[in-house]
C-alpha positions as CSV (number, residue, x, y, z in Angstrom):
1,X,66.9,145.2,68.4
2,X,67.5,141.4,67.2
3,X,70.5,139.5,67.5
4,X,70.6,136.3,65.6
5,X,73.4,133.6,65.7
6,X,73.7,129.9,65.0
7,X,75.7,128.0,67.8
8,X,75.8,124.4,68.5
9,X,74.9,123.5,71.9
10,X,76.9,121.7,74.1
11,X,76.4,118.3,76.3
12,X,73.4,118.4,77.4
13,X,71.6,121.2,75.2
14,X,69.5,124.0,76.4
15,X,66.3,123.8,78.6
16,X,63.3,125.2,76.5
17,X,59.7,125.9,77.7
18,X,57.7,124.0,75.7
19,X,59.2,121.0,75.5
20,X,62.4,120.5,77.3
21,X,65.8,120.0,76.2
22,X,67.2,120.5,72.7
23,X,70.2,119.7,71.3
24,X,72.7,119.8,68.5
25,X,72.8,122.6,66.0
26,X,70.7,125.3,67.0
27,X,69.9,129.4,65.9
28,X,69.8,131.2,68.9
29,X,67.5,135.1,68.5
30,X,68.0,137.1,71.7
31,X,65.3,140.2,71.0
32,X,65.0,143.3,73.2
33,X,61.5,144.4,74.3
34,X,60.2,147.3,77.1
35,X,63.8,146.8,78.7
36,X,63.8,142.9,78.7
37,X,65.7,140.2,76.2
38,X,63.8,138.1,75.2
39,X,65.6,134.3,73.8
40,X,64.2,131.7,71.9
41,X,66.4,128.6,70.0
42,X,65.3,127.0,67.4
43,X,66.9,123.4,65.4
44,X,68.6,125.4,62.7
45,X,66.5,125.5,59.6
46,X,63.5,124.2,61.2
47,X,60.0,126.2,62.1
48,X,59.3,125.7,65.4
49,X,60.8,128.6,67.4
50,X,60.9,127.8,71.7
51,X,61.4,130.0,74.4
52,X,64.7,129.3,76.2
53,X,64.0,128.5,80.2
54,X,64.2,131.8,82.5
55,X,63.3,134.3,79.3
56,X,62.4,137.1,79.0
57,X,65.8,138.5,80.9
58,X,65.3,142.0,82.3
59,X,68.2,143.7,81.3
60,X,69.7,145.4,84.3
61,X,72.2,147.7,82.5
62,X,73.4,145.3,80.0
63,X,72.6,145.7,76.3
64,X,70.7,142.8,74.2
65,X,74.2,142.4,72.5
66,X,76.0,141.4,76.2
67,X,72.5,139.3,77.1
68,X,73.0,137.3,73.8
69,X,76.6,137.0,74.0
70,X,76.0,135.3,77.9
71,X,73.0,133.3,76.0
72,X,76.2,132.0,73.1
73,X,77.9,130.9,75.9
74,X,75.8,129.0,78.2
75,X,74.5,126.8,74.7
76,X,78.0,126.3,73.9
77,X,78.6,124.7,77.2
78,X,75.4,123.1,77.4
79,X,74.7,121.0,80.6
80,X,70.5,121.8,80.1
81,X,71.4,125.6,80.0
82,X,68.6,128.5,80.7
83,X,68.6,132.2,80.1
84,X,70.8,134.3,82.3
85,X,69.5,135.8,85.8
């Protein structure tokens, strides 16, 4: 299952792999594979897709839906965010 949302991040940005922090408006995809979410942002509308810092997330009895939701969140408030533990 994919969840898909755009979200502007907040001071800050969100700490990527690949090449650091991003900022400003960005489409967040949180997708769940063999029992793990994984999360990777994107500028909205551009092509380059990057994996956000700590992904994949094992789930741990939360559903893709709650790991995404956390994911919203942490953008929102920005301050280099990473994936969930």
């Amino acid at each position: 299952m994919t969840h898909e949302d755009q979200v502007t991040a907040g001071p800050g940005g969100v700490m990527t792999v690949e090449v650091g922090v991003v900022t400003g408006d960005l489409t967040v995809v949180t997708t769940v594979r063999d029992d793990k979410a994984h999360i990777a942002v994107q500028y909205t509308g551009a092509d380059e897709w990057y994996t956000l810092q700590g992904s994949p997330v094992p789930l741990r009895g939360r559903t893709g839906a709650d790991v995404h939701q956390e994911v919203l969140e942490r953008v929102r408030a920005g301050g280099e965010a990473t994936a969930p533990d």
